[in-house]
C-alpha positions in Angstrom: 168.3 47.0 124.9 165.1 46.5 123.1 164.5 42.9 121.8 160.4 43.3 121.8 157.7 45.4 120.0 154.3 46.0 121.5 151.8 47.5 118.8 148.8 48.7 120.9 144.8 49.5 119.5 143.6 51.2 122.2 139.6 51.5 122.8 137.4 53.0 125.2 136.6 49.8 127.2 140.0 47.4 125.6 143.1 47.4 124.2 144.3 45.0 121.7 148.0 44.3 122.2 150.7 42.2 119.7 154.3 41.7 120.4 156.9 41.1 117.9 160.4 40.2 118.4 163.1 41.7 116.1 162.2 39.0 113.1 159.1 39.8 113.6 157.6 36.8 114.8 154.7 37.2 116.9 155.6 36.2 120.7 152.3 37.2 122.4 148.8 38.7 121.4 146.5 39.8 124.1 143.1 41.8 124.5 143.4 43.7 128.0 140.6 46.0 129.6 141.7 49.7 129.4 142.1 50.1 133.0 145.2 51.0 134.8 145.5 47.1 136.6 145.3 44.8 133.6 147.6 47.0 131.7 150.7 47.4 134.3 150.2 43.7 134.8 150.6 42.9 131.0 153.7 45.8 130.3 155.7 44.6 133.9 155.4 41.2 132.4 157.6 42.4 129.2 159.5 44.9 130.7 162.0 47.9 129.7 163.5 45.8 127.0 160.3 46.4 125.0 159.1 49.5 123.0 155.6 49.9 122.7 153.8 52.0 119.7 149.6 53.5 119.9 148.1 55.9 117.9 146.9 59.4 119.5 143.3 59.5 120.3 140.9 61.1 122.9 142.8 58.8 126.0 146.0 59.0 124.9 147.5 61.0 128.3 146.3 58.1 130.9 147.6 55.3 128.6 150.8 56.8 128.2 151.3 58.2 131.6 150.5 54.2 132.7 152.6 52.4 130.2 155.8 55.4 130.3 157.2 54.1 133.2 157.0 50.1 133.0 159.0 49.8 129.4 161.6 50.8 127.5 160.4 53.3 124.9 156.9 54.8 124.1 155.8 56.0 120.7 152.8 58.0 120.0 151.7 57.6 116.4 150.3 60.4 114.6 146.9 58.7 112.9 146.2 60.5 109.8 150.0 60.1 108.4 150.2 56.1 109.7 147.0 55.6 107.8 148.1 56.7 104.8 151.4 54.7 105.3 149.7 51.2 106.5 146.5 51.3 105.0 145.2 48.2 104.0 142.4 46.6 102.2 141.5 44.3 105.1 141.0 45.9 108.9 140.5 44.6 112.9 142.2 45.0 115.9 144.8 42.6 115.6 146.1 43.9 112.3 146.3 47.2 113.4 148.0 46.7 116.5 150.4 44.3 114.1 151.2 47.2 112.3 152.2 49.5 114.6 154.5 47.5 116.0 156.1 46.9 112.3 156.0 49.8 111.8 157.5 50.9 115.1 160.3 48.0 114.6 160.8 49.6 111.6 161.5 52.8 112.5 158.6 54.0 110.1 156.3 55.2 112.8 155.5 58.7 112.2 155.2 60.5 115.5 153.2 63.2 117.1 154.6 64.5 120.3 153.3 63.5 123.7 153.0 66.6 125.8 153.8 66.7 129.3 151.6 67.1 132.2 152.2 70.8 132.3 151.5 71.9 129.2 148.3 69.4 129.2 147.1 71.5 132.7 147.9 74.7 130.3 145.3 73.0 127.9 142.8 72.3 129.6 142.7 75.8 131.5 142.5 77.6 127.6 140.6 74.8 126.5 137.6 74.7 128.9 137.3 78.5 128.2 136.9 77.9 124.8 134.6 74.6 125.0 132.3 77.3 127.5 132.1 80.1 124.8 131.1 78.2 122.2 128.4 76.8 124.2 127.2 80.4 124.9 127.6 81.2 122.0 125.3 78.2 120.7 122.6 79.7 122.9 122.6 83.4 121.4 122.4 81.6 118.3 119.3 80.0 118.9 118.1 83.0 120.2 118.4 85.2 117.1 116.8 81.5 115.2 113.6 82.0 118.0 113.4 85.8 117.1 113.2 85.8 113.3 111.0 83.0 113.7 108.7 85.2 114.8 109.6 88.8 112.7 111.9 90.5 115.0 115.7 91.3 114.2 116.8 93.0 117.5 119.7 95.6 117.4 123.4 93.9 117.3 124.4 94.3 120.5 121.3 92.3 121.7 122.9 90.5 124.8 123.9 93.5 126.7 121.7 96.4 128.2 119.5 97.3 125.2 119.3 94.4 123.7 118.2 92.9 127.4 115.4 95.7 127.4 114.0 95.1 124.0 113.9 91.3 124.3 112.2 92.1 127.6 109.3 94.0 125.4 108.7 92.1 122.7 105.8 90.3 122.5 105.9 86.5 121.5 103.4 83.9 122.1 104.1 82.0 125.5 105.8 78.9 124.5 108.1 81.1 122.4 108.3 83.5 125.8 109.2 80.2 128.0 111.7 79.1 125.2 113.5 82.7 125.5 113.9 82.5 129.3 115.0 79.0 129.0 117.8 80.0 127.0 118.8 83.2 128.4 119.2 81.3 131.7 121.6 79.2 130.4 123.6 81.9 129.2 123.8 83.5 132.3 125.7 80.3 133.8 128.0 80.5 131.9 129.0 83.7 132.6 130.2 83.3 135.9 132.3 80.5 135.0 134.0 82.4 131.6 134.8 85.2 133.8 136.8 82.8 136.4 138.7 81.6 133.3 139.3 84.7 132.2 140.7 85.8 135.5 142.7 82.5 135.9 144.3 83.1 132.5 145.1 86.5 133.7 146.7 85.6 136.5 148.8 82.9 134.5 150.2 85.0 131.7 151.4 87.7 134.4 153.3 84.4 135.7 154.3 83.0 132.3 157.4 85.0 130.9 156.7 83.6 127.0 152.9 85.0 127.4 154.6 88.5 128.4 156.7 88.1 125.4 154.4 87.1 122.9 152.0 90.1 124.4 154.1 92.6 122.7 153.0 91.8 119.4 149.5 93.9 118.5 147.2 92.0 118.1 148.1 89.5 120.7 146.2 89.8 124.4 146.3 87.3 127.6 144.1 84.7 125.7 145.8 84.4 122.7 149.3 84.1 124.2 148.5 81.7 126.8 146.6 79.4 123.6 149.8 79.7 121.7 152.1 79.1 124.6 150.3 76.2 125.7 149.3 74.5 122.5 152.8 75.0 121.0 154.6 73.7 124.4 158.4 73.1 123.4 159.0 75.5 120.2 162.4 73.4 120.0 160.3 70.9 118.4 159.8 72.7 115.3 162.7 72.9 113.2 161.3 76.0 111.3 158.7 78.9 111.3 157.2 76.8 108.4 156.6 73.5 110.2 155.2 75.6 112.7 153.1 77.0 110.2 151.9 73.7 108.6 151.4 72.2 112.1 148.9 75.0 112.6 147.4 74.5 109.3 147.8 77.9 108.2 149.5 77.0 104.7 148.0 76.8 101.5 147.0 73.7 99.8 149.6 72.9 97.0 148.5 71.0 93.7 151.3 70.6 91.5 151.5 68.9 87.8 153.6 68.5 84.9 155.5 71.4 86.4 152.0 73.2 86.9 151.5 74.7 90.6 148.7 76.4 91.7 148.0 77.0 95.3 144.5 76.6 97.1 142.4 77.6 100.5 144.4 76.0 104.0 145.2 72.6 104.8 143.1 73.5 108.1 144.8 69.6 109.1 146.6 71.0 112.3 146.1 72.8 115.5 142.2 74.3 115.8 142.7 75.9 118.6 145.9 77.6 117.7 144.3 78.2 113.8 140.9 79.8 115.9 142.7 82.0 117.6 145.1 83.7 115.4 142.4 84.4 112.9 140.6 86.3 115.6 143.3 88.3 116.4 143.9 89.5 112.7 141.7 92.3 112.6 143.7 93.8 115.9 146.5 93.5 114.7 146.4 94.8 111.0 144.8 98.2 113.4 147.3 98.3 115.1 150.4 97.7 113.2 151.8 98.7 109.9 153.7 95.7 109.1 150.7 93.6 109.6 148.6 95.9 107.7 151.0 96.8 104.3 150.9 92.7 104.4 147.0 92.5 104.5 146.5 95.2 101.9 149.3 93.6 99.6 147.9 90.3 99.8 143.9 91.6 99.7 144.9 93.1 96.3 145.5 89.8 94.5 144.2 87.1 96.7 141.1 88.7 98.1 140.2 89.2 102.0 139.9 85.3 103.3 143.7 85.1 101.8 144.8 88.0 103.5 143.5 87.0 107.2 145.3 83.8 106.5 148.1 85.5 105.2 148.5 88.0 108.3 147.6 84.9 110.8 150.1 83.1 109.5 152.6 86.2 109.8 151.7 86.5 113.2 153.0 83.0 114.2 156.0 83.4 112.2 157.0 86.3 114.5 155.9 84.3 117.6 158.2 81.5 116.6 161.0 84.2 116.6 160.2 85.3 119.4 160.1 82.4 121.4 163.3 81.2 120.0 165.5 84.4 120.4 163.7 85.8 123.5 163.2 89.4 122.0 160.4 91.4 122.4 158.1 92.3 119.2 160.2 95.1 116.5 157.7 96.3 113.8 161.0 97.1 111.6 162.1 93.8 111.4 161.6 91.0 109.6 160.7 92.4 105.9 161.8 89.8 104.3 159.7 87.1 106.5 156.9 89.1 105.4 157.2 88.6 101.9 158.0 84.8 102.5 154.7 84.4 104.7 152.7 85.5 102.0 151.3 82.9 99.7 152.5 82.4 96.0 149.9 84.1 93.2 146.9 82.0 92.0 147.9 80.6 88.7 
């Protein structure tokens, strides 16, 4: 039985701990060192009849894979939505972690959902790949910067073999030449470690029967299914094709007044990786597949193109939740009327 609430602030180098009992009178107060030592010492001490409450942040997986097994209960809260609950005028450490335990005694703690180690491994593999694109990506940028710097445009495809021959023959001064090498250096490691990526994604959607599923719909390759499949772990969790929508932050702002409603660009407050790679996967799809495409046209027509990826994206993930929940592969004839729901309500 729980007869003690631990409200945690959790730092990089300490943790700020307060315990309440069920009145909620303070019983203890102590700043630990985030290491794995001082804090089984201080949770043994109080036990499974205590419930414990820290917010999500960067070290969230080795706090709560420390802490799980010495108490009663573990809550993760979600810190945008406790903010706006407890947000108070005056601020530190100990008020914070005296919150979260009222509000965790309470039972007015909202939650985010701690995922297991699996689906964390499924992460990082997707993750890592992504983290190593962008990177690459950052150089090629700064190429292109370097060459209109001095006049030159290049043809689009500069990375591969013509573009390699042309930025082998231009002439640039030498610093600019040294700068140029520099960076295409870089971007050549790291493409030894994408392509292992790739390969071990590969290798884990042939393994993973939801990636195979989700690989039916167009659009949809390894990559993508393995990011959905991993970031949305346990589709149980979501009540509804909307919530999974919203957690993604594929839905449209709302502003309603007065009985006035007009509807505005995303929320984008959700899932990056999950938003990322759906709208990359839009133009695929709406090639490839008429329902995705009358959808795209339809909502094009009034809302204008950014609407429509969003709109199509957003489509996309509404069949994946299906999908995931019945087990039935991708049918281009159903669904009509999830179609119409998916697409956002006119500008007013």
């Amino acid at each position: 039985m729980i007869d003690r609430w631990i409200g945690v602030d959790v730092h990089q180098s300490y943790c700020v701990a307060t315990v309440k009992n069920e009145r909620g009178d303070v019983l203890d107060h102590q700043r630990i060192r985030s290491e794995r030592g001082p804090l089984r010492a201080f949770f043994r001490r109080h036990g499974p009849q205590s419930a414990v409450a820290f917010e999500a942040g960067g070290s969230w997986p080795w706090f709560y894979d420390t802490v799980r097994p010495l108490v009663g209960e573990v809550a993760m809260g979600h810190p945008l939505k406790t903010r706006l609950i407890a947000d108070a005028a005056i601020k530190n450490d100990r008020i914070d972690a005296g919150l979260l335990s009222d509000l965790l005694r309470g039972r007015l703690l909202p939650q985010a959902w701690p995922a297991p180690p699996e689906v964390r491994e499924a992460r990082q593999l997707t993750r890592t790949r992504s983290v190593l694109v962008g990177l690459r990506a950052g150089m090629k940028t700064r190429i292109r910067s370097l060459l209109r710097l001095h006049g030159f445009q290049g043809p689009a495809a500069l990375f591969g073999p013509t573009g390699r021959k042309f930025l082998a023959a231009i002439d640039l001064p030498p610093q600019a030449r040294r700068s140029l090498e520099a960076f295409l250096g870089v971007i050549g490691g790291f493409d030894a470690p994408i392509q292992a990526y790739d390969e071990a994604i590969e290798q884990h959607t042939r393994r993973d029967a939801a990636c195979q599923l989700l690989m039916t719909i167009p659009g949809v390759g390894a990559l993508t299914a393995s990011v959905l499949t991993a970031e949305i772990g346990d589709i149980h969790r979501f009540p509804s094709a909307r919530k999974l929508c919203s957690w993604a932050g594929l839905v449209p702002r709302l502003y309603s007044s007065g009985g006035f409603q007009r509807t505005g660009p995303l929320t984008k407050q959700g899932n990056p990786w999950v938003r990322g790679i759906l709208c990359e996967c839009v133009t695929t799809a709406v090639r490839c597949c008429a329902r995705f495409r009358s959808l795209a046209l339809r909502v094009q027509a009034r809302s204008g193109k950014a609407s429509a990826r969003a709109a199509v994206a957003r489509e996309i993930l509404t069949v994946a939740y299906a999908m995931l929940r019945t087990g039935e592969i991708f049918d281009p004839q159903r669904g009509k009327r999830g179609e119409r729901a998916s697409a956002p309500p006119p500008r007013r």
